[in-house]
C-alpha positions in Angstrom: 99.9 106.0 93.0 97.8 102.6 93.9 95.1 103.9 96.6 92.9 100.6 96.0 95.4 97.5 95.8 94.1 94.9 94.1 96.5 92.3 95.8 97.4 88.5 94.9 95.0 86.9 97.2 95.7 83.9 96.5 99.6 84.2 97.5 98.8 86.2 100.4 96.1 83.0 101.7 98.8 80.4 100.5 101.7 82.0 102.7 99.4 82.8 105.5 98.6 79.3 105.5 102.2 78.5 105.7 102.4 80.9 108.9 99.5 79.1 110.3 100.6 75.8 110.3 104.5 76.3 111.3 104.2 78.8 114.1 107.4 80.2 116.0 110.0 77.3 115.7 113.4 79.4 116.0 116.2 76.7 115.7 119.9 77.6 116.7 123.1 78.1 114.3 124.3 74.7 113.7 127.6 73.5 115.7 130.8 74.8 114.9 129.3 78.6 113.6 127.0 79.8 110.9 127.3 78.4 107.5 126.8 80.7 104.3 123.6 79.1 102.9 120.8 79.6 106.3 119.1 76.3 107.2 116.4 75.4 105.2 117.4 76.9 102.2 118.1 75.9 98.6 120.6 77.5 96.6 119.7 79.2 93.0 121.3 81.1 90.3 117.7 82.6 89.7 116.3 85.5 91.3 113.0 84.5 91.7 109.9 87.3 91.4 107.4 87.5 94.5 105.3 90.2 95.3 101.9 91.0 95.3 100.6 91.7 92.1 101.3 95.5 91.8 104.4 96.9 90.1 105.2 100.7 89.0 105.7 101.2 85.5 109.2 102.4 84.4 107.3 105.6 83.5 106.9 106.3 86.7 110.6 106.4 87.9 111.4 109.9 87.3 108.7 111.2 89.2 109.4 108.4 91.8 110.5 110.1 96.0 111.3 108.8 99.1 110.0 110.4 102.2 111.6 110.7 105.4 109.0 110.8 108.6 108.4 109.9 111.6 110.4 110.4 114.9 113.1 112.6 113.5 114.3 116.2 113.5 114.7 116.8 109.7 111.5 115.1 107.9 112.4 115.3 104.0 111.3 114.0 100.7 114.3 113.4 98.2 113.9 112.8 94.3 115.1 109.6 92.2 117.6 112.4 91.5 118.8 113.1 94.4 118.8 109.7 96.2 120.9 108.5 92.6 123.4 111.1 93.7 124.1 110.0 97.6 124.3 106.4 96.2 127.8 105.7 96.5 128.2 102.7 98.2 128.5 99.6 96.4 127.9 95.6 97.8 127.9 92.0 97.3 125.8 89.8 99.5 123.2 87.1 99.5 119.6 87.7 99.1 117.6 84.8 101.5 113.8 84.3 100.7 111.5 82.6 103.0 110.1 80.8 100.7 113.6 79.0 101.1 115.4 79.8 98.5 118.7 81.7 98.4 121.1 83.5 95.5 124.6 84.3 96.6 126.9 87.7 94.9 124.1 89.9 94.0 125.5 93.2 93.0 123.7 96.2 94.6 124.5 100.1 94.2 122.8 102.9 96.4 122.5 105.1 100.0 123.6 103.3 103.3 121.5 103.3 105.6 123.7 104.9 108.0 123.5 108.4 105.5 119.7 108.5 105.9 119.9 108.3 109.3 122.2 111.1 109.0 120.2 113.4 106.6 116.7 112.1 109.3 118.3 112.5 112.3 116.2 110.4 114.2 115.2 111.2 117.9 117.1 109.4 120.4 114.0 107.5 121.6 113.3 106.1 118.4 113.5 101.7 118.7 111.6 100.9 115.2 111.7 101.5 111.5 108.8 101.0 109.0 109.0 100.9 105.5 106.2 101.5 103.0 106.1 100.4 99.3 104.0 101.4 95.9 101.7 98.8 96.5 101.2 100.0 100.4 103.0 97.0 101.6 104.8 97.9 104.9 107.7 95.7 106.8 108.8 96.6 110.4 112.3 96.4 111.7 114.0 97.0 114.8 116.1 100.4 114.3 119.3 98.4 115.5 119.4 96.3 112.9 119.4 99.1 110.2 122.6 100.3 111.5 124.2 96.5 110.4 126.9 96.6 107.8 125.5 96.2 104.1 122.3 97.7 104.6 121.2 100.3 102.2 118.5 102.1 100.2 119.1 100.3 96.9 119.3 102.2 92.9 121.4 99.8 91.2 121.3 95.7 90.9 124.2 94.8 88.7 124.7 97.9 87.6 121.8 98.1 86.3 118.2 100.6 87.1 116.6 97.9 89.0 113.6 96.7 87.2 109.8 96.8 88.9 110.1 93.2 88.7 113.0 93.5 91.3 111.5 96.5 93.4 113.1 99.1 91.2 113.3 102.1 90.8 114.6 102.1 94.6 114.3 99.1 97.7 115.7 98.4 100.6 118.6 95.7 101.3 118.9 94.0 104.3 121.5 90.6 103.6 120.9 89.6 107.3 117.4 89.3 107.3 114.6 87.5 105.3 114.2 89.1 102.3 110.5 90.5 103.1 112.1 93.3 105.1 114.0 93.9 101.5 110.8 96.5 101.1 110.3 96.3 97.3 109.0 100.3 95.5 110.4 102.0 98.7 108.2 105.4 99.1 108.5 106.4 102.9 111.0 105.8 105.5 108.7 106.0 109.2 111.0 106.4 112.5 108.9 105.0 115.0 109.2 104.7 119.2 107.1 101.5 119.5 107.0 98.3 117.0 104.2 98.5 114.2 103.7 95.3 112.4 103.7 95.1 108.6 101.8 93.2 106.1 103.5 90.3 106.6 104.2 90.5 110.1 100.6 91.0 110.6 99.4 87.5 108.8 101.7 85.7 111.0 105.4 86.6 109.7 108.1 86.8 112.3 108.5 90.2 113.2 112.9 89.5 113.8 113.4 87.4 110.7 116.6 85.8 111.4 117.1 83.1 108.7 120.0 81.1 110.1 117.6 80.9 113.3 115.1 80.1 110.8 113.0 82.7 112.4 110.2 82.5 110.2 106.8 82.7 111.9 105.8 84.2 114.8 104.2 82.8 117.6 100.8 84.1 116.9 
């Protein structure tokens, strides 16, 4: 796999920008409760294609694995295979970009997040999650919100293998949050006791990406 990225630099210095110049404004629900489309966003029936720059080839799915590490009893490293058969859970739910677009009804088959937990058994200290990707991207999130409904170790986006363009062969799904935590190429699975900010998160990105908050940028 990629040891030398050769990232999109000029996305990564456009959206930094972006994190620059709008800083930590978190704005609350709007009266009356949450409605489905987050503030800020504009509805699509696309699904828009943003990464940066580095894709595995199809050819690479059946030697693809996700590995388990990190502040748990039972560090493992599963196949495509073997992840294919614990995916059993099937979803609907709205994928929300910060680059402030949203699509609503996506389709997604895979592993809820509450069986790796099971098959990890992380330590009872353990307060943060980090995923890595292909293209050694990384996205942190708080270990609470993995246990959310809906959240799951993709295989499947409308019934289909998911395609690199997508994050295929396997991703992460989290509906509640910005979809940068979505880590695209998901290789490794790190249970952490302290925060450890990702790619993102590191160029100014919030670190609790709450869209209808609007929780964009941090306050860096």
């Amino acid at each position: 796999m990629a040891d030398e990225p050769q990232y999109n630099e000029a996305l990564i210095k456009a959206k930094e920008a972006q994190a620059q110049k709008h800083a930590a404004v978190s704005h609350d629900p709007p009266a009356g409760g949450e409605s489905r489309l987050p503030p800020g966003q504009m509805l699509t029936k696309a699904f828009p294609i943003l990464d940066l720059g580095i894709r595995p080839s199809k050819e690479l799915y059946p030697r693809w694995s996700l590995e388990l590490k990190g502040n748990i009893e039972n560090p493992k490293t599963l196949s495509l295979d073997e992840l294919k058969q614990l995916a059993n859970q099937n979803i609907t739910a709205d994928f929300h970009c910060v680059t402030r677009w949203s699509r609503f009804d996506l389709h997604w088959q895979g592993i809820p997040f509450s069986k790796i937990i099971q098959i990890a058994n992380p330590k009872s200290d353990t307060k943060f999650v980090v995923f890595h990707a292909f293209d050694k991207y990384t996205t942190n999130v708080p270990y609470a919100e993995l246990l959310k409904e809906k959240v799951m170790v993709a295989t499947l986006l409308e019934g289909e293998e998911i395609p690199p363009e997508h994050g295929g062969p396997i991703r992460m799904i989290i509906p509640h949050l910005y979809g940068w935590k979505s880590c695209k190429f998901l290789t490794e699975i790190q249970f952490l006791t302290h925060d450890q900010p990702g790619f993102w998160e590191e160029r100014g990105y919030s670190n609790s990406a709450r869209p209808w908050k609007e929780d964009r940028y941090s306050d860096g």
